[in-house]
N, C-alpha and C positions, 0 to 999 in steps of 0.2 A: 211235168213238162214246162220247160219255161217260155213264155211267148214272143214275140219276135221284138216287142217293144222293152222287152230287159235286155238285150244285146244296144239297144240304140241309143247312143251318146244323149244326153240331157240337151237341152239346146243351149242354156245356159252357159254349159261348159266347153261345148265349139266357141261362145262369145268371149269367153274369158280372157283368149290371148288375144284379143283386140282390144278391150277395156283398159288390157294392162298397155298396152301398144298407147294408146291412146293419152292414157291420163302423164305417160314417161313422156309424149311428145308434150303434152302441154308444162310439163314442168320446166322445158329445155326454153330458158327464155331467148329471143333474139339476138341476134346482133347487133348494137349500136355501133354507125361511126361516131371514131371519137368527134371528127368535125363537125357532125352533125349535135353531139353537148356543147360545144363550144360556141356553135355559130347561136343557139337559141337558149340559153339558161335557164332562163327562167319556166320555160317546157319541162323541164328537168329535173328541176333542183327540189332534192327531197327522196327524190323515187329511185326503187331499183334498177339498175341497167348491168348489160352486158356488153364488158368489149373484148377485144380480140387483137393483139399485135407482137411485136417484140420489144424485151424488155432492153432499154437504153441504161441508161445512171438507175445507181440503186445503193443505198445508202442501211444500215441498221443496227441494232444494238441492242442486248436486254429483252429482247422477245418482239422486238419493235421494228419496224422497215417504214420504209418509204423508197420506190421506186418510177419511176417513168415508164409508160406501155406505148409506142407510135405504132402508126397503124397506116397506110396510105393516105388520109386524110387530116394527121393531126397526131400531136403529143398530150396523154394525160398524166400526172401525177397519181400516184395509186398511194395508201395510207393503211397499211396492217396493224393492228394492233393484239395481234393474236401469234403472228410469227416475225422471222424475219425474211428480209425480201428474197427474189428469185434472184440466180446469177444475169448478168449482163450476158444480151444476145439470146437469150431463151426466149422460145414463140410459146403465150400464155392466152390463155380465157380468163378473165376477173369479173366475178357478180360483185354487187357493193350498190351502197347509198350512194348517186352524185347529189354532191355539195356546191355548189355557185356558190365562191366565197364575195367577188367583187368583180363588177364588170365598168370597164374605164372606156368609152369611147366604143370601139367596136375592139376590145382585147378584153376577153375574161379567163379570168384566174380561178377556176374550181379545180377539186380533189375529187376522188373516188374513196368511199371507206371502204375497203375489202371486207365482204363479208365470204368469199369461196373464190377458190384458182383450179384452174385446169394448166399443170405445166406441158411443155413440149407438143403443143396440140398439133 
């Protein structure tokens, strides 16, 4: 006869699909405006970020790109080195390194190095 405590789920494994819920939301990094890289650089520069917008210009060649991402707050240059860029007009997600290459006055010049895109988001 088996006891009433072998029919009952582990508790363990009721937790399970939240651990996994859980550790998939912390992977999903934020959103940065891009205005918000730009207006502060040096907060920035080095770390991973995430933006979010549509792709403007976009240039590439040899497995190579470089394109533009604007977003309501601002335009950044995106720098793949892994592909080539997304079509012009495609709504993207890009994870990546920003770079503050130089900042003149209250105008900075940084890149994003793509390290992942989410096309058509």
């Amino acid at each position: 006869m088996m006891s009433a405590r072998a029919h009952r789920p582990r508790r363990s494994a009721l937790l399970l699909p939240f651990a996994v819920a859980s550790i998939a939301l912390a992977g999903c990094a934020s959103v940065t405006p891009i205005g918000q890289l730009l207006d502060n650089p040096s907060r920035y520069d080095g770390k991973t970020v995430r933006i979010e917008g549509e792709v403007r210009n976009s240039a590439g060649g040899l497995g190579l790109g470089a394109y533009q991402v604007r977003d309501e707050t601002g335009t950044m240059t995106v720098v793949s080195e892994t592909g080539g860029p997304p079509r012009a007009g495609a709504k993207i997600g890009v994870k990546g390194r920003f770079d503050a290459l130089i900042t003149l006055g209250s105008r900075s010049l940084a890149v994003l190095r793509e390290e992942s895109r989410d096309v058509n988001r």
